[in-house]
VOVOVO-38599 format. One line per field, with one value per residue (C-alpha): residue in three letters; x, y, z. Coordinates in Angstrom, 3 decimals, padded with zeros to 6 digits. Each point is the difference from the previous one (the first is absolute). Example, Ala and Ser with C-alpha at 12.3 -4.5 7.8 and 13.67 -1.06 7.14 Angstrom:
VOVOVO-38599
code <- ala, ser
u <- 012.300, 001.370
v <- -004.500, 003.440
w <- 007.800, -000.660
//
This chain:
VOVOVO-38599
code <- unk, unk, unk, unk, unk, unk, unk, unk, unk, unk, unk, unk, unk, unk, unk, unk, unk, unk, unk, unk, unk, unk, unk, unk, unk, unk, unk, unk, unk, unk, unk, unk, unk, unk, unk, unk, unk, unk, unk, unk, unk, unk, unk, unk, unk, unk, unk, unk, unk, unk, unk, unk, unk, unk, unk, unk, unk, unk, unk, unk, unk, unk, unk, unk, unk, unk, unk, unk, unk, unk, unk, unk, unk, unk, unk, unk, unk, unk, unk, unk, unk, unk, unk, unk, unk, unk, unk, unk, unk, unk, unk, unk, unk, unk, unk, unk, unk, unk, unk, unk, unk, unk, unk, unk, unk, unk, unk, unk, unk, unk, unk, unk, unk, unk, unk, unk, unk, unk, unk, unk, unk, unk, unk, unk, unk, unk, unk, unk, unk, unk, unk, unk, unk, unk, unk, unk, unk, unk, unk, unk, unk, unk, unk, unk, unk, unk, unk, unk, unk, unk, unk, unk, unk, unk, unk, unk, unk, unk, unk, unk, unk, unk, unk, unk, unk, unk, unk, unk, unk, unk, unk, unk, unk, unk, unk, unk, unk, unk, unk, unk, unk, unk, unk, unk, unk, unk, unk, unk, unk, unk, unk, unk, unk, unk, unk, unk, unk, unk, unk, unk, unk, unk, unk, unk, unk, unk, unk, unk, unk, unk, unk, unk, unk, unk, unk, unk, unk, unk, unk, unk, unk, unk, unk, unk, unk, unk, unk, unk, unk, unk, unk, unk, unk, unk, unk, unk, unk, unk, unk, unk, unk, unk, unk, unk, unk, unk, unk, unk, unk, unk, unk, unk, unk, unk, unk, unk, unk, unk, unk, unk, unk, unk, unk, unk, unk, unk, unk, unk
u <- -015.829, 002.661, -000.953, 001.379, -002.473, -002.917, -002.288, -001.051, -003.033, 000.471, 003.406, -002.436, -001.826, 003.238, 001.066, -003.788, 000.579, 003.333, 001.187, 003.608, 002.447, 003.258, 003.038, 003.004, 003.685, 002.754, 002.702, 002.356, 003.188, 002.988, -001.235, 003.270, 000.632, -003.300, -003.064, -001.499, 000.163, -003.604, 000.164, -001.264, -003.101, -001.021, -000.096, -001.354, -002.817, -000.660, -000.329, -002.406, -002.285, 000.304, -000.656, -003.272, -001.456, -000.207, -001.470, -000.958, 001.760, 001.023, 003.522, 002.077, 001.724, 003.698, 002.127, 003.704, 001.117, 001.979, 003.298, 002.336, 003.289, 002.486, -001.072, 001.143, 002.867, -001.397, -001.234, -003.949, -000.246, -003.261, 000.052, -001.211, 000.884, -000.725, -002.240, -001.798, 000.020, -002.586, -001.744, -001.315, -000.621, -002.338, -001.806, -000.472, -001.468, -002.183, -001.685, -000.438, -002.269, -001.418, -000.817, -002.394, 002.235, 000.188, 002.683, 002.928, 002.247, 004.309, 000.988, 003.894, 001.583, 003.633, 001.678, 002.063, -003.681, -000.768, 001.413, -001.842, -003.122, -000.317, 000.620, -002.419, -002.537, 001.213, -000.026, -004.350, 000.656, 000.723, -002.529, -003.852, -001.076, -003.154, 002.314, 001.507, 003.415, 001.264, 003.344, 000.270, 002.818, 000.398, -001.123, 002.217, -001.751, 001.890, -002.942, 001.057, 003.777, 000.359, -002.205, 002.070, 003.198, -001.291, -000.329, 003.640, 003.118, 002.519, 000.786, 000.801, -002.831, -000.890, 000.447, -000.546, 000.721, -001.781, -003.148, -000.531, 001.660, -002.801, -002.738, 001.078, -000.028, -003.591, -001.079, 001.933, 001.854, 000.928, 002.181, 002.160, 003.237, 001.774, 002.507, 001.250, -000.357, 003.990, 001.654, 000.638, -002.314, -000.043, 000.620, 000.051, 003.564, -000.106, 001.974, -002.249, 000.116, 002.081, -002.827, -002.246, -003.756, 000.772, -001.320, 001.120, -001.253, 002.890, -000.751, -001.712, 002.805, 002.724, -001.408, -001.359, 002.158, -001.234, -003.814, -000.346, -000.880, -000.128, 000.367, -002.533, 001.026, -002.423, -003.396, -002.701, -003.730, -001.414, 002.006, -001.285, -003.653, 000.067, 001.869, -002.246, -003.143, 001.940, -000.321, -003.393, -001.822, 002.411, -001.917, -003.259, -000.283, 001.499, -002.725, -002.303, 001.074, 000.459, -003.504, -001.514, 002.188, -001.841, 002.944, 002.513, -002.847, -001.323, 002.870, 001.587, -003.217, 000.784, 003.449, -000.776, -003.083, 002.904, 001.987, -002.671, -000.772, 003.535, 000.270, -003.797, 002.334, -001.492, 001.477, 002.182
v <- 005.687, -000.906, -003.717, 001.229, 002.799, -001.575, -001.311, -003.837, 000.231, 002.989, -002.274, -002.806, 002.268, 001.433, -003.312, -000.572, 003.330, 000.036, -003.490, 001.054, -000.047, 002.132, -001.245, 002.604, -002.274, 001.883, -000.535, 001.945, 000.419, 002.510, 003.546, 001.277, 002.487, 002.772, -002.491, -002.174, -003.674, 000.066, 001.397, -002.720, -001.175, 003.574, 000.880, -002.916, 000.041, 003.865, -000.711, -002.965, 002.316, 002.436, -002.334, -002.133, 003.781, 000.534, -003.799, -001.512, -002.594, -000.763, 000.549, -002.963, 001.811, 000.770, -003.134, 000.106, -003.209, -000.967, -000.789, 002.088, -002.070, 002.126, 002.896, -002.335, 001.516, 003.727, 000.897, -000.514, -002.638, -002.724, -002.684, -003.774, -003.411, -000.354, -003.049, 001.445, 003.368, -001.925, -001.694, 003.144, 001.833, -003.304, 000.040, 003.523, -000.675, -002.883, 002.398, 002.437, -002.993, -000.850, 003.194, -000.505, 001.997, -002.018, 002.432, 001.417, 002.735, -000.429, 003.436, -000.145, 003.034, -001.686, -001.244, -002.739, -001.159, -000.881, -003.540, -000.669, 001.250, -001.566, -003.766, 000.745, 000.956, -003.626, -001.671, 000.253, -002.528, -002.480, -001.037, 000.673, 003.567, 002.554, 003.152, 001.278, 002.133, 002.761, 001.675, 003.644, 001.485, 003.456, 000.835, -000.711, 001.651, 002.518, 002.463, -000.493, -000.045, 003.212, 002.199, -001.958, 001.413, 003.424, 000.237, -000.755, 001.392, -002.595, -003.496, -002.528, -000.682, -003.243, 000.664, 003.247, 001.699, 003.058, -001.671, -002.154, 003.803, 001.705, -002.567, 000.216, 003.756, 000.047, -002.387, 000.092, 003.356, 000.128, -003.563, 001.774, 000.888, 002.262, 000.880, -003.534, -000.768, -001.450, 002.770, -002.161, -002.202, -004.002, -001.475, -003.774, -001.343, -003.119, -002.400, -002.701, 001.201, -002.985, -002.011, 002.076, -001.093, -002.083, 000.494, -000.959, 001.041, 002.433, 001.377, 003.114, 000.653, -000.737, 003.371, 002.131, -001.395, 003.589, -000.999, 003.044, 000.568, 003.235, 003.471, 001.489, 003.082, 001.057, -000.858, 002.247, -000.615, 001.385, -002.727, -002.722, 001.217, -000.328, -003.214, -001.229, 000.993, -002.488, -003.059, 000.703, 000.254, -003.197, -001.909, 001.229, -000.894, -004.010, -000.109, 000.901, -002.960, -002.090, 000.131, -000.504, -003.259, -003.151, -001.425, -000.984, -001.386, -001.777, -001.638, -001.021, -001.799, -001.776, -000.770, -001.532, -001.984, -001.392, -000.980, -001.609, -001.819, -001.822, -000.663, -001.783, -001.713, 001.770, 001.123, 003.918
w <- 006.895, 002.770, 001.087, 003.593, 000.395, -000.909, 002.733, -000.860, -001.384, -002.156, -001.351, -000.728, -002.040, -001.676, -001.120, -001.698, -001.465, -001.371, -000.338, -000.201, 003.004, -000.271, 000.860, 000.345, -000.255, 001.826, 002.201, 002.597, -001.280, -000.788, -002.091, -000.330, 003.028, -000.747, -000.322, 002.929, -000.006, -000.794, -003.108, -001.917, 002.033, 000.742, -003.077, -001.788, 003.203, -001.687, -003.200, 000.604, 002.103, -002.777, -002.617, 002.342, 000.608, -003.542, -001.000, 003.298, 001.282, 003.624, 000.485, 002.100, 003.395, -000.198, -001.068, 000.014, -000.190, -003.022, -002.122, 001.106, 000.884, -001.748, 002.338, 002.897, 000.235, 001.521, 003.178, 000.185, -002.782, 001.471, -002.335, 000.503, -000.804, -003.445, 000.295, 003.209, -002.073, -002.690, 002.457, 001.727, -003.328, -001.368, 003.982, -000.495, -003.276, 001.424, 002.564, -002.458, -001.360, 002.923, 000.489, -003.140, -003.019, -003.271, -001.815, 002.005, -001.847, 001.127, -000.542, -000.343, 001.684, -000.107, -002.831, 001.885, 000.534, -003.670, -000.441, 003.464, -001.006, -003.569, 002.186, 002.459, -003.002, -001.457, 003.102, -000.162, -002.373, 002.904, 001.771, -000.941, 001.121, -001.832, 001.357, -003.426, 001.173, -002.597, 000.428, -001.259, -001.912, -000.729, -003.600, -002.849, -002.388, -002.604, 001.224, 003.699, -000.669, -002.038, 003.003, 002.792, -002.503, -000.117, 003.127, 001.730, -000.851, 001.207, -002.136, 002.481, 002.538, 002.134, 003.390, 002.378, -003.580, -001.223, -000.459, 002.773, 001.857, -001.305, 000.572, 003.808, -000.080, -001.511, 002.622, 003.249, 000.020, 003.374, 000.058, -003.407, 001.371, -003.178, 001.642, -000.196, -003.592, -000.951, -001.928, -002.480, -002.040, 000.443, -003.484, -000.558, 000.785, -002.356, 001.991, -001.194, -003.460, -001.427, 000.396, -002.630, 000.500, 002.845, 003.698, 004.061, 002.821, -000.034, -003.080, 001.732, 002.628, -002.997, -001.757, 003.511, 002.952, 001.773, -000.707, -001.985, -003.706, -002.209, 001.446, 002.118, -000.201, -002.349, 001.606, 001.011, 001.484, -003.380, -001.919, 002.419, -000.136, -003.954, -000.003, 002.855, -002.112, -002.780, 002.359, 001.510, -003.573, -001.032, 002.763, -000.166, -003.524, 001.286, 003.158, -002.542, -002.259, 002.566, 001.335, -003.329, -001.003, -000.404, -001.411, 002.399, 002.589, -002.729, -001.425, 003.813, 000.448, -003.346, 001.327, 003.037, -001.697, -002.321, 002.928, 002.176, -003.416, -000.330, 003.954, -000.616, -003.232, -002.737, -002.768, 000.623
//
Protein backbone atom coordinates (compact mmCIF):
# COMPACT_ATOMS: atom_id res chain seq x y z
CA UNK A 1 0.00 0.00 0.00
CA UNK A 2 1.26 3.57 -1.13
CA UNK A 3 0.89 5.81 2.14
CA UNK A 4 0.14 8.73 -0.55
CA UNK A 5 -2.86 7.06 -2.06
CA UNK A 6 -4.55 6.07 0.76
CA UNK A 7 -7.41 8.22 2.02
CA UNK A 8 -6.96 8.85 6.02
CA UNK A 9 -8.99 6.63 7.47
CA UNK A 10 -8.37 3.65 5.34
CA UNK A 11 -4.27 4.59 6.30
CA UNK A 12 -5.32 4.44 9.94
CA UNK A 13 -6.53 1.15 9.34
CA UNK A 14 -3.36 0.13 7.27
CA UNK A 15 -1.11 0.98 10.02
CA UNK A 16 -3.44 -1.39 12.57
CA UNK A 17 -3.13 -3.91 9.89
CA UNK A 18 0.34 -4.03 8.90
CA UNK A 19 2.39 -2.41 11.53
CA UNK A 20 5.30 -1.91 9.19
CA UNK A 21 6.05 1.41 7.34
CA UNK A 22 8.42 1.27 4.25
CA UNK A 23 10.95 3.50 3.82
CA UNK A 24 12.71 3.59 0.24
CA UNK A 25 16.55 5.53 0.76
CA UNK A 26 17.61 7.11 -2.53
CA UNK A 27 19.06 10.05 -3.83
CA UNK A 28 19.42 12.12 -7.25
CA UNK A 29 22.62 11.86 -8.54
CA UNK A 30 24.90 11.04 -11.70
CA UNK A 31 23.89 7.33 -13.63
CA UNK A 32 26.52 7.52 -15.97
CA UNK A 33 25.06 9.18 -19.27
CA UNK A 34 21.88 6.30 -20.09
CA UNK A 35 20.03 6.15 -16.59
CA UNK A 36 17.97 9.10 -14.96
CA UNK A 37 19.04 10.76 -11.86
CA UNK A 38 16.30 8.93 -10.20
CA UNK A 39 17.49 5.75 -10.56
CA UNK A 40 17.96 4.94 -7.12
CA UNK A 41 14.68 6.19 -5.44
CA UNK A 42 12.57 4.92 -8.32
CA UNK A 43 13.66 1.92 -8.13
CA UNK A 44 14.04 1.26 -4.53
CA UNK A 45 10.17 3.06 -4.36
CA UNK A 46 9.39 -0.27 -6.92
CA UNK A 47 10.73 -2.75 -5.22
CA UNK A 48 9.15 -1.70 -1.86
CA UNK A 49 5.66 -1.66 -3.54
CA UNK A 50 6.56 -4.97 -4.95
CA UNK A 51 7.77 -6.36 -1.89
CA UNK A 52 4.45 -4.48 0.60
CA UNK A 53 1.97 -6.09 -2.24
CA UNK A 54 3.26 -9.37 -1.57
CA UNK A 55 3.41 -9.00 2.61
CA UNK A 56 1.49 -5.86 3.33
CA UNK A 57 3.07 -3.09 4.46
CA UNK A 58 2.50 0.61 3.63
CA UNK A 59 5.16 1.89 1.56
CA UNK A 60 6.74 5.61 2.65
CA UNK A 61 6.22 8.21 -0.63
CA UNK A 62 9.28 8.87 -2.75
CA UNK A 63 12.38 10.02 -0.61
CA UNK A 64 15.52 11.15 -2.22
CA UNK A 65 17.37 12.74 0.14
CA UNK A 66 20.67 11.25 1.06
CA UNK A 67 24.65 10.84 1.02
CA UNK A 68 25.62 11.59 -2.07
CA UNK A 69 28.56 14.28 -1.90
CA UNK A 70 30.94 12.66 -4.23
CA UNK A 71 28.24 13.02 -6.98
CA UNK A 72 28.50 16.84 -6.30
CA UNK A 73 30.46 17.27 -8.85
CA UNK A 74 27.64 16.48 -11.94
CA UNK A 75 24.92 18.38 -13.15
CA UNK A 76 21.59 17.51 -11.14
CA UNK A 77 23.30 16.25 -7.94
CA UNK A 78 20.53 17.66 -4.69
CA UNK A 79 22.31 16.89 -1.70
CA UNK A 80 22.00 18.59 1.90
CA UNK A 81 23.98 19.68 4.72
CA UNK A 82 25.00 16.71 6.34
CA UNK A 83 23.72 17.59 9.80
CA UNK A 84 20.37 19.10 8.34
CA UNK A 85 20.47 15.88 6.04
CA UNK A 86 19.96 13.65 9.56
CA UNK A 87 17.78 15.91 11.01
CA UNK A 88 15.08 15.57 8.33
CA UNK A 89 15.59 11.77 7.99
CA UNK A 90 15.04 11.33 12.20
CA UNK A 91 11.69 14.10 11.73
CA UNK A 92 10.62 11.99 9.03
CA UNK A 93 11.01 9.07 11.18
CA UNK A 94 9.23 10.84 14.15
CA UNK A 95 6.02 11.42 12.01
CA UNK A 96 6.14 8.14 10.81
CA UNK A 97 5.57 7.60 14.73
CA UNK A 98 3.25 9.99 15.18
CA UNK A 99 1.52 8.74 12.62
CA UNK A 100 1.02 5.57 14.96
CA UNK A 101 3.79 2.85 13.22
CA UNK A 102 5.94 1.04 15.85
CA UNK A 103 8.44 -0.71 13.19
CA UNK A 104 9.68 1.28 10.17
CA UNK A 105 11.75 -0.77 7.44
CA UNK A 106 15.04 1.72 5.71
CA UNK A 107 15.26 0.07 2.50
CA UNK A 108 18.79 1.07 1.13
CA UNK A 109 18.61 1.65 -2.64
CA UNK A 110 22.20 3.44 -2.64
CA UNK A 111 25.23 2.13 -1.42
CA UNK A 112 26.83 5.57 -0.46
CA UNK A 113 23.73 5.37 1.89
CA UNK A 114 24.95 2.43 4.05
CA UNK A 115 27.26 4.05 6.65
CA UNK A 116 24.28 6.68 6.96
CA UNK A 117 21.75 4.31 7.46
CA UNK A 118 23.49 1.89 10.00
CA UNK A 119 23.98 5.57 12.35
CA UNK A 120 20.61 6.56 11.97
CA UNK A 121 19.55 2.81 13.07
CA UNK A 122 22.16 3.56 16.13
CA UNK A 123 21.16 6.90 16.67
CA UNK A 124 17.45 5.28 18.28
CA UNK A 125 19.72 4.60 20.90
CA UNK A 126 19.65 8.36 21.88
CA UNK A 127 16.95 9.51 23.29
CA UNK A 128 13.91 7.21 24.57
CA UNK A 129 11.58 6.25 21.60
CA UNK A 130 9.06 2.60 21.23
CA UNK A 131 9.64 3.08 17.16
CA UNK A 132 12.15 0.11 16.46
CA UNK A 133 14.01 1.24 12.87
CA UNK A 134 15.56 -1.76 10.74
CA UNK A 135 17.81 -1.09 7.79
CA UNK A 136 17.69 -3.66 4.91
CA UNK A 137 20.59 -5.03 3.04
CA UNK A 138 20.39 -7.04 0.11
CA UNK A 139 20.84 -10.79 0.92
CA UNK A 140 24.20 -12.18 1.47
CA UNK A 141 23.36 -15.46 1.47
CA UNK A 142 25.52 -18.17 -0.71
CA UNK A 143 21.83 -19.14 -1.99
CA UNK A 144 21.19 -15.48 -3.09
CA UNK A 145 24.74 -14.83 -4.40
CA UNK A 146 25.15 -17.85 -6.72
CA UNK A 147 21.35 -16.98 -8.60
CA UNK A 148 22.36 -13.12 -8.59
CA UNK A 149 25.87 -14.84 -10.38
CA UNK A 150 23.95 -16.84 -12.76
CA UNK A 151 22.20 -14.42 -13.76
CA UNK A 152 24.73 -11.49 -15.11
CA UNK A 153 27.43 -11.83 -17.34
CA UNK A 154 29.70 -8.89 -16.50
CA UNK A 155 32.22 -8.90 -13.17
CA UNK A 156 32.42 -5.46 -12.05
CA UNK A 157 29.02 -3.91 -11.06
CA UNK A 158 28.12 -0.97 -8.53
CA UNK A 159 26.80 1.73 -10.29
CA UNK A 160 24.44 2.14 -13.57
CA UNK A 161 26.25 -1.39 -14.27
CA UNK A 162 24.50 -4.33 -15.81
CA UNK A 163 22.44 -4.97 -12.94
CA UNK A 164 21.27 -1.86 -11.69
CA UNK A 165 20.90 -1.44 -16.20
CA UNK A 166 18.66 -4.17 -16.13
CA UNK A 167 16.70 -3.42 -12.97
CA UNK A 168 15.85 0.03 -14.72
CA UNK A 169 14.92 -1.69 -17.93
CA UNK A 170 12.51 -4.11 -16.05
CA UNK A 171 11.01 -1.20 -14.32
CA UNK A 172 11.18 2.10 -16.16
CA UNK A 173 11.91 1.23 -19.82
CA UNK A 174 11.15 4.31 -21.31
CA UNK A 175 13.89 6.60 -19.15
CA UNK A 176 16.83 3.64 -20.55
CA UNK A 177 18.75 5.42 -23.05
CA UNK A 178 21.13 2.31 -24.79
CA UNK A 179 22.32 4.09 -27.07
CA UNK A 180 24.37 5.87 -24.47
CA UNK A 181 25.88 3.07 -22.60
CA UNK A 182 30.09 4.16 -22.71
CA UNK A 183 31.67 1.84 -25.20
CA UNK A 184 33.88 0.91 -22.87
CA UNK A 185 33.38 -0.57 -19.41
CA UNK A 186 34.15 1.54 -16.08
CA UNK A 187 36.63 -0.55 -14.03
CA UNK A 188 37.88 0.65 -10.63
CA UNK A 189 40.91 3.02 -11.16
CA UNK A 190 42.67 2.37 -7.73
CA UNK A 191 44.07 5.72 -7.06
CA UNK A 192 43.36 5.20 -3.46
CA UNK A 193 44.72 1.79 -3.51
CA UNK A 194 47.90 2.56 -1.37
CA UNK A 195 45.81 2.88 1.41
CA UNK A 196 44.55 -0.95 1.32
CA UNK A 197 41.38 -1.23 3.65
CA UNK A 198 41.29 2.32 4.29
CA UNK A 199 38.36 4.80 3.31
CA UNK A 200 37.73 9.00 2.47
CA UNK A 201 35.12 10.52 1.26
CA UNK A 202 37.00 10.33 -2.02
CA UNK A 203 37.40 6.90 -1.99
CA UNK A 204 34.37 6.45 -4.48
CA UNK A 205 35.42 9.26 -6.97
CA UNK A 206 39.29 7.92 -6.57
CA UNK A 207 38.02 4.52 -8.38
CA UNK A 208 34.74 6.11 -10.70
CA UNK A 209 35.60 9.89 -11.26
CA UNK A 210 32.84 9.42 -14.37
CA UNK A 211 30.15 8.06 -11.73
CA UNK A 212 29.98 4.95 -13.63
CA UNK A 213 30.76 1.30 -12.66
CA UNK A 214 30.83 -2.02 -14.74
CA UNK A 215 29.61 -2.21 -18.32
CA UNK A 216 26.11 -1.88 -19.19
CA UNK A 217 26.30 -3.07 -22.21
CA UNK A 218 25.02 -6.28 -21.43
CA UNK A 219 21.61 -5.62 -19.77
CA UNK A 220 18.27 -6.60 -20.90
CA UNK A 221 14.57 -6.25 -19.28
CA UNK A 222 14.53 -10.15 -18.89
CA UNK A 223 17.80 -9.94 -16.79
CA UNK A 224 16.30 -7.11 -14.64
CA UNK A 225 12.92 -8.91 -14.15
CA UNK A 226 14.85 -12.07 -12.72
CA UNK A 227 17.26 -10.08 -10.71
CA UNK A 228 14.36 -7.84 -9.58
CA UNK A 229 12.37 -11.04 -8.52
CA UNK A 230 15.92 -11.68 -6.35
CA UNK A 231 15.35 -8.46 -4.27
CA UNK A 232 11.58 -8.56 -3.94
CA UNK A 233 11.57 -12.25 -2.35
CA UNK A 234 14.91 -10.96 -0.27
CA UNK A 235 12.50 -8.40 1.34
CA UNK A 236 9.48 -10.10 1.67
CA UNK A 237 11.05 -12.77 3.60
CA UNK A 238 12.77 -9.45 6.06
CA UNK A 239 9.04 -7.60 6.34
CA UNK A 240 7.98 -10.86 7.26
CA UNK A 241 10.67 -11.13 10.04
CA UNK A 242 10.43 -7.91 10.89
CA UNK A 243 6.80 -7.94 11.82
CA UNK A 244 7.13 -11.00 13.87
CA UNK A 245 10.28 -9.73 16.07
CA UNK A 246 9.68 -9.26 19.67
CA UNK A 247 13.20 -8.90 20.11
CA UNK A 248 14.51 -5.66 19.21
CA UNK A 249 11.26 -3.77 20.81
CA UNK A 250 11.81 -5.70 23.69
CA UNK A 251 15.32 -5.28 24.35
CA UNK A 252 15.22 -1.12 23.45
CA UNK A 253 12.71 -0.97 26.19
CA UNK A 254 15.34 -2.76 28.39
CA UNK A 255 17.89 -0.22 27.25
CA UNK A 256 16.24 2.77 27.99
CA UNK A 257 14.87 1.24 31.47
CA UNK A 258 18.75 0.81 32.16
CA UNK A 259 19.38 4.33 31.32
CA UNK A 260 16.52 6.03 33.16
CA UNK A 261 17.86 3.70 36.06
CA UNK A 262 21.49 5.34 36.28
CA UNK A 263 20.11 9.04 35.57
CA UNK A 264 17.59 8.11 38.85
CA UNK A 265 21.47 6.88 40.32
CA UNK A 266 20.98 3.33 40.22
CA UNK A 267 23.21 0.97 39.47
CA UNK A 268 23.81 0.46 35.01
Amino acid sequence: MKWEELTSAKFAEAVKATGVCLVAMGVVEKHSDHLPLGTDFLNGHALATLAAQREPAVVFPHFYFGQIFEARCFPGTVTLPPTLLIQLIQSVLNEIRRNGFRKVILVNAHGGNTQMLDFLAQCTLAAESDLAVYVHKSSRSEEFRSAWESIVETPVHGHACECETSITLANFPELVDMDAVPEKPANPLGRAGHLGSGFTGASWYANYPDHYAGDARSATPEKGRQLRELQVADLVQFIAAVKADEAIPGLQAEFFQRVRGIADGEQG
